[in-house]
N, C-alpha and C positions, 0 to 999 in steps of 0.2 A: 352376646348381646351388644349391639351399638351402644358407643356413650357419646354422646351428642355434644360437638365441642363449635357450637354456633355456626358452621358451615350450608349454606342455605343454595338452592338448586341454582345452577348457573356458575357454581365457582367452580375455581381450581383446587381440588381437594388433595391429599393423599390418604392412603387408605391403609393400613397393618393390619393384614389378611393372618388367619388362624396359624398357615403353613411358615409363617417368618417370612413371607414377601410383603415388600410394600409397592404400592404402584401412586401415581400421580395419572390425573385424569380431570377433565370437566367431569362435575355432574348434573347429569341432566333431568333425571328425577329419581323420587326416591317416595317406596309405599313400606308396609308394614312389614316386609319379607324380602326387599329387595334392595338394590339400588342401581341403575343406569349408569353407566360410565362412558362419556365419548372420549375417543382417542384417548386407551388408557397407556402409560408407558412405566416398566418394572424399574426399579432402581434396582443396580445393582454398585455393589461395595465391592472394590477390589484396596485390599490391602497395600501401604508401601513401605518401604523397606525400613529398618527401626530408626534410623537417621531421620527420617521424614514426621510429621507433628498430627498430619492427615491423613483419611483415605484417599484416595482418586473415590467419585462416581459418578457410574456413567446410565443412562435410560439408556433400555433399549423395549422394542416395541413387541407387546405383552400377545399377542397373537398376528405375529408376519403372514400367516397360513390365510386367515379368515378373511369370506366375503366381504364386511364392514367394520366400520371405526368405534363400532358402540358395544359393548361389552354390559350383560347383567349379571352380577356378584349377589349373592345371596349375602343375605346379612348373617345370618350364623357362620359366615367366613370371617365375616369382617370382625377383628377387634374394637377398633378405634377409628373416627375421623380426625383429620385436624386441615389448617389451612399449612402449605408451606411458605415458607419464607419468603419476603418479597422477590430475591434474583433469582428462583426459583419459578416462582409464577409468571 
């Protein structure tokens, strides 16, 4: 089930999908079973080595293969919305 964390059509949201991926995307709309994602792009977390205090991460783009920029995620994927960070967005 979505939990609704005030993110409204038009922003820059990220999403924490069921599988442990998160993606970052505009969205463009959103119904009772869906949600529209334009140009959505995966986070990925690569670890650094124990000295270091941070991950590295880097997006990279969630369908390179596909026709178009817009992706529809079913909401029973989706965990969670939220906005990310401002140097993020």
């Amino acid at each position: 089930m979505l939990i609704d964390k005030g993110v409204s059509e038009g922003e820059v949201i990220t999403l924490k999908l069921t599988s442990g991926e998160e993606i970052i995307g505009d969205m463009i709309a959103e119904d009772s079973v869906s949600c529209l994602v334009d140009r959505p792009l995966k986070v990925i977390y690569v670890p650094r080595p124990i000295t270091a205090k941070t991950s590295q991460i880097f997006l990279h783009e969630l369908s390179p293969f596909s026709d178009g920029d817009t992706i529809t995620i079913p909401k029973h994927h989706v965990m969670y919305t939220s906005k990310p960070r401002q140097e993020v967005d």
